[in-house]
C-alpha positions, -999 to +999 in steps of 0.1 A: -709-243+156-682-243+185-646-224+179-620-245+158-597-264+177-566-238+190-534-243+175-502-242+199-482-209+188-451-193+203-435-178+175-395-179+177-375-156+154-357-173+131-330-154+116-328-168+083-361-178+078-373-142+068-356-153+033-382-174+013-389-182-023-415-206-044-400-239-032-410-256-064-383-229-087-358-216-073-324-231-061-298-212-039-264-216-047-255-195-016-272-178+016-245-157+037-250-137+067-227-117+083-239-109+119-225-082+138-235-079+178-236-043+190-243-050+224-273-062+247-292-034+253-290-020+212-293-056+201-278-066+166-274-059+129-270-082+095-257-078+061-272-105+040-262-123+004-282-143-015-273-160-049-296-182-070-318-190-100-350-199-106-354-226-129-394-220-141-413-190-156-439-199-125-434-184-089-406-155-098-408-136-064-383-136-034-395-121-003-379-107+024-400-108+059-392-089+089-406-082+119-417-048+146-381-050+160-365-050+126-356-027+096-347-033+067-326-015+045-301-011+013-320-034-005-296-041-040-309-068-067-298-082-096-305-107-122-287-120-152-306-111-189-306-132-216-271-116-228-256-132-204-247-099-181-262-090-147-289-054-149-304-037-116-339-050-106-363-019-112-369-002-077-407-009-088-401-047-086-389-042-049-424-037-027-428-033+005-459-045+023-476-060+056-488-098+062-511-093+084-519-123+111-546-138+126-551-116+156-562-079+162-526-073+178-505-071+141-491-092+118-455-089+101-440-072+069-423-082+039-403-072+008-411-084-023-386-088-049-408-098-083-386-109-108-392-111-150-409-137-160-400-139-196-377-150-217-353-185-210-370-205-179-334-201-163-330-170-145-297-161-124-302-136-095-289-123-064-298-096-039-281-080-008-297-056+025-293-052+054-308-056+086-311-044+120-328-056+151-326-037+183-337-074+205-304-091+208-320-124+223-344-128+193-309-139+175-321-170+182-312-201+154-288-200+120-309-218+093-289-251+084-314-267+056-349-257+042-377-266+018-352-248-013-327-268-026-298-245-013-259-254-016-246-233+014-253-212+040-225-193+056-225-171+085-201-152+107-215-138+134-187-113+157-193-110+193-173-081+211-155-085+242-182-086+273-207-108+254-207-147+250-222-169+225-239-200+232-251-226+206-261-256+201-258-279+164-290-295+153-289-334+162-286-357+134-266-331+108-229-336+101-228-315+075-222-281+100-188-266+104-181-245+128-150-224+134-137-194+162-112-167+159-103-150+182-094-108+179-092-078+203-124-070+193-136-098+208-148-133+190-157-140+152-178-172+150-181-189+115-204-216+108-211-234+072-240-253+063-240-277+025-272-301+031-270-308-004-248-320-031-241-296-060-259-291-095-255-320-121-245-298-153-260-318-186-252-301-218-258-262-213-290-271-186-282-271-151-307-298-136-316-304-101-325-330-079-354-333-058-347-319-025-369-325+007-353-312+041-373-309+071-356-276+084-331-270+110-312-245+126-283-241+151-297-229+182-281-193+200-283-175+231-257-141+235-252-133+273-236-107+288-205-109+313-221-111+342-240-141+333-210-160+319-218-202+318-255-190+331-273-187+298-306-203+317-306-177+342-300-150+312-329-168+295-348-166+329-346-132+336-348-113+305-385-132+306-387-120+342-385-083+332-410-085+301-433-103+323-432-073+351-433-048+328-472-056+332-486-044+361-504-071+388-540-080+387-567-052+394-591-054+423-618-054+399-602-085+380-598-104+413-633-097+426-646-111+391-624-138+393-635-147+430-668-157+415-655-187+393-641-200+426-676-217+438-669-208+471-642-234+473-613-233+498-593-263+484-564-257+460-569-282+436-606-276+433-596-237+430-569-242+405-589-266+388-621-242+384-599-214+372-581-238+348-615-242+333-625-210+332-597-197+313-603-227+290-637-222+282-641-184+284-610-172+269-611-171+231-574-185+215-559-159+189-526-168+174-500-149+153-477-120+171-457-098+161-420-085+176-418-086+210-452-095+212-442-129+203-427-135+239-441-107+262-480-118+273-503-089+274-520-078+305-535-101+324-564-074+330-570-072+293-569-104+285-599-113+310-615-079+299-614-087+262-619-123+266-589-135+242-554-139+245-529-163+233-510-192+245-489-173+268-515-147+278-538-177+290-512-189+310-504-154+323-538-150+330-542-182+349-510-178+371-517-145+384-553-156+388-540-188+410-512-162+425-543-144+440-557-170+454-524-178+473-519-204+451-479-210+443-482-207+403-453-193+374-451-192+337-432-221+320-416-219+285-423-252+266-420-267+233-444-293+216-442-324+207-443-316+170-419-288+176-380-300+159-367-295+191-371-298+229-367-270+254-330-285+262-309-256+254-315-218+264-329-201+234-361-186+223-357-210+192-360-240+214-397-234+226-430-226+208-455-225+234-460-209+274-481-227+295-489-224+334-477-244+365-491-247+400-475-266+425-500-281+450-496-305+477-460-310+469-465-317+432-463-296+396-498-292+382-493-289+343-518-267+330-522-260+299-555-237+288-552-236+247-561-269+246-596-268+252-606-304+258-577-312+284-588-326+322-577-309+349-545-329+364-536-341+332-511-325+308-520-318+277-513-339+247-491-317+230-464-312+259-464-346+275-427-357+279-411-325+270-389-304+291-402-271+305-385-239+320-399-222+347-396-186+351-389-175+389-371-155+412-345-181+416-327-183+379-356-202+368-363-244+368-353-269+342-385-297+348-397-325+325-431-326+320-446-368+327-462-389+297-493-400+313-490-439+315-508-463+290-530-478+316-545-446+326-552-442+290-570-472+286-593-477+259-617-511+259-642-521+236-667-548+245-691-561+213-718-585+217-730-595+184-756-624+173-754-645+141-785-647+118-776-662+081-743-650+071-750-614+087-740-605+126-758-577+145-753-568+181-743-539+202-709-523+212-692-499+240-663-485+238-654-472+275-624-445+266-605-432+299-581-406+304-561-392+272-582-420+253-612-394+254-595-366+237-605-373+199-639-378+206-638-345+232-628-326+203-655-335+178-680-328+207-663-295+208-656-283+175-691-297+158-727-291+161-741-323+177-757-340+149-723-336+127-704-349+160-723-379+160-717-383+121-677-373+127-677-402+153-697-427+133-672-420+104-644-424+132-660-458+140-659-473+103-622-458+099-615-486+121-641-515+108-644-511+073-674-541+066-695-526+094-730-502+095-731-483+126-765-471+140-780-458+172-746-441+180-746-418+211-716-408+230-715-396+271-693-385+295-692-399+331-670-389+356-633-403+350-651-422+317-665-411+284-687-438+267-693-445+235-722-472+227-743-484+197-751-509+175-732-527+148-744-551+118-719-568+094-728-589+065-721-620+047-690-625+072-699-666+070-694-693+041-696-730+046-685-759+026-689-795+032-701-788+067-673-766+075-681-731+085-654-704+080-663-668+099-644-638+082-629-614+108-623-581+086-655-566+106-632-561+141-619-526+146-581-526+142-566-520+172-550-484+167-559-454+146-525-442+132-509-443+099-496-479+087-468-467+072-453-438+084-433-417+056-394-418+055-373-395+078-404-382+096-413-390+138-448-402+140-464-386+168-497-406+185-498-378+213-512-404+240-495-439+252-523-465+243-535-496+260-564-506+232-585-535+244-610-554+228-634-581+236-656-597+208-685-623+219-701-640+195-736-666+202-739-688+168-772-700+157-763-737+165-741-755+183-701-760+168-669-772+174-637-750+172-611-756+151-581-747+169-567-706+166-531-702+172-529-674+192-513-644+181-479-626+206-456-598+193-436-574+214-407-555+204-394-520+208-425-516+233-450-528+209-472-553+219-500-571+201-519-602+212-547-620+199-566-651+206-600-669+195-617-691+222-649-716+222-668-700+252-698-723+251-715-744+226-725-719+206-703-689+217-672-678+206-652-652+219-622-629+205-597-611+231-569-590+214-550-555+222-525-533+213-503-512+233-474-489+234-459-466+263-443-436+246-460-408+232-441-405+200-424-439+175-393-424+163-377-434+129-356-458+142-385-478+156-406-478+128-394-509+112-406-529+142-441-504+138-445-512+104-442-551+107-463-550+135-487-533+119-487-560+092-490-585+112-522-570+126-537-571+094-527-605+089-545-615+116-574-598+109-572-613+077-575-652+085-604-672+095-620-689+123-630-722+111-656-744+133-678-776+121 
């Protein structure tokens, strides 16, 4: 069994996400933070408030999470007892202990508050510490909303004289307020934050509504003087420092390295034979810890011990192209399914670190963690995001390109033969570029007899009255083809010499949910251009009955479909389906969703010949 597929991880520190609670039972009434900045090279420190109640027996724990560059301290907590008056949580309800993550390099720790757990299913509560963090720029993003049903968040954050703030609100919230004073100590920022109306009181029982936020924060950056209305640069070179803090590539590394170069003298072929390397030989581990989170390790260790994250593949890759006089850099990215884009100069903004060459006067995108990608494509996950480029010169805003649908086409020819009321034929589905990816990845992550079940099973996903046998699945060159045979029964009826052929055995034309849920972005990761060809011989000759063809395009949705007599006893289907963007947003889902019925309509009717 191959590795599991890697998951994209740049961890950003939020600063109000170290506060959590069963989601289910418990309800803040208020979260305040008051921030204080001490200055750039001592970083910054937090006194925190917290007032709530949990509304179930179930779940009665509040935890408090914190990180290598932070400590915690003056923890004070109190709840309210059935009397009606507040008493001290014992100090042996308030624990302190690690979470330790996926990775040999650390995890994080936490503080557990545990609360009682009997008596009235009501409890009242609040709690107070403090914190201090000695990295100012991992004061990163104010918590607006989260899974708890929370009232308000308040902060005031005071910047002295000789440090600026930068921030940025979250798109789409109205509920923020933000105001500025002002002092000789320099500025006191204070933003509010109520993402939800208050408690319905009914009788003595305080009931609450169902509350589902995806969560958001305002982004920050702090910058000192001398980088005033330059927060990229700021952002640039305090990455430029952690990054040569490491020392360059040993000898030994870059003779080692030399020998995945196949004797090549062409960039492209060297970049692309490293590129693959690193994909294939360095094991992904995710989860860090501090300032691990952001600095990669050693590129020497990293190729020594075989694993690494996203940013220490990337590290080891640009040093390793670097070498080999290839003009390469580290480039701070965020995913698609990350809430925001790398547009604004934070550590919040991005989750991932991927490598850049530029070759032959154009960017190669190259990203290692995902371990099915093509060399000269980007990968799925960063395609049409922004990137920042750490340099020498301040660093480079770029956007990465969404690979066009028709270098993503998929087409699927099926030649099938009628014999009673059954059909049974052969089919090929030739997948190109981005197309290939989902079947890449069940060749990768599962032996080879549960690959050929996963893609089997992928195959009746799309045609539910169909057996599938003889299934094999191979790569060549710029295509990866899928073949097999197909059988599909009692798809004919007949009735006074009319013959009506059922069409519920065609694949759909797209493998993504119907019906997106509310509020949400559905993400496809690829543009599509689905084609599909259907040839049918009958076992006499026929006439046709006409087909109205079948034309939708809106939002850039389009759909077609037709049904053609071909010969005297052949029949032949041509549809498709195809969209150029990488992601539907909620505002075009309507169109997606009535599309998508209209697909099924279709799919639904008959083809009547006599």
């Amino acid at each position: 069994m191959k590795q599991g597929f890697r998951v994209i991880i740049f961890i950003s520190l939020l600063t109000c996400s170290r506060i959590s609670a069963n989601e289910h039972h418990v309800h803040y009434s208020l979260r305040k933070e008051v921030i204080t900045v001490n200055s750039i090279e001592t970083g910054y420190s937090s006194s925190v408030y917290c007032r709530g109640e949990f509304t179930s027996l179930i779940g009665r724990e509040s935890n408090i999470s914190y990180n290598e560059l932070e400590a915690i301290g003056g923890i004070k907590a109190r709840y309210k007892n059935e009397r009606g008056k507040y008493k001290d949580l014992p100090e042996e309800n308030i624990q302190n202990t690690s979470v330790m993550g996926g990775s040999l390099y650390g995890g994080t720790n936490k503080y557990v508050l545990s609360w009682p757990s009997k008596g009235k299913e009501n409890l009242s509560f609040l709690y107070t510490y403090r914190l201090n963090c000695k990295e100012l720029m991992t004061l990163a993003s104010l918590l607006t909303n989260d899974i708890d049903a929370t009232d308000t968040f308040e902060y005031d954050v005071r910047v002295p004289v000789g440090i600026f703030l930068y921030f940025k609100l979250p798109e789409g919230v109205t509920e923020v307020k933000v105001d500025s004073t002002k002092t000789d100590a320099g500025m006191i920022y204070h933003f509010t934050s109520m993402p939800v109306r208050p408690i319905n009181l009914v009788g003595e029982l305080q009931e609450y509504e169902e509350y589902s936020f995806p969560p958001r924060a305002i982004r920050l950056i702090l910058v000192p003087a001398s980088y005033e209305h330059r927060p990229w640069n700021w952002l640039n070179d305090w990455f430029r420092t952690l990054i040569h803090q490491n020392p360059e590539l040993s000898k030994e590394c870059i003779k080692s390295i030399e020998d995945q170069k196949g004797g090549s003298s062409d960039p492209d072929s060297i970049a692309s034979r490293l590129f693959v390397f690193v994909q294939n030989k360095i094991t992904y581990i995710d989860v860090e810890n501090g300032l691990g989170a952001f600095k990669p390790r050693e590129s020497d260790k990293v190729f020594q011990n075989r694993q690494g994250d996203c940013k220490d593949m990337a590290s080891l890759l640009c040093d390793a192209l670097n070498a080999n006089g290839i003009e390469a850099y580290r480039a701070i990215s965020s995913s698609i399914s990350h809430e925001t884009d790398m547009d604004f100069p934070s550590l919040s903004s991005g989750n991932h670190m991927i490598c850049v060459a530029h070759i032959g006067g154009r960017w190669r995108y190259l990203d290692a963690t995902d371990p099915v990608c093509a060399y000269g494509y980007p990968s799925m996950h960063i395609q049409g995001r922004k990137i920042y480029i750490i340099n020498d010169h301040g660093g480079t805003l770029e956007k990465v390109p969404i690979v066009e649908a028709g270098l993503n086409e998929s087409r699927c020819t099926i030649d099938l033969h009628q014999s009673g009321t059954t059909f049974e034929g052969d089919f090929t589905y030739a997948l190109h570029g981005l197309s290939m990816h989902d079947e890449r990845i069940l060749k990768f992550m599962h032996s080879e007899a549960d690959g050929k079940a996963a893609t089997i099973k992928a195959l009746k996903d799309l045609s539910h009255n169909t057996l599938f046998t003889d299934v094999t699945s191979k790569e060549l060159d710029t295509v990866l083809v899928i073949s097999g045979k197909m059988k599909a029964e009692n798809e004919i009826a007949s009735l006074d010499g009319k013959y009506s052929l059922r069409l519920d055995f065609l694949p759909f034309p797209h493998k993504y949910p119907k019906h997106p849920d509310e509020g949400t972005k559905l993400i496809n990761y690829q543009t599509i251009d689905n084609r599909f060809e259907c040839r049918i011989t009958l076992d006499s000759t026929y006439t046709l009955r006409p087909f109205e063809k079948v034309h939708y395009s809106k939002e850039g949705f389009i759909f077609d479909f037709s049904v053609t007599q071909s010969g005297t006893k052949n029949i032949t289907i041509r549809y498709s389906y195809s969209y150029n963007d990488v992601v539907i947003p909620e505002e075009k889902q309507k169109n997606y969703t009535e599309l998508n019925l209209l697909i099924q309509q279709t799919l639904n009717r008959l083809i009547i010949y006599e």
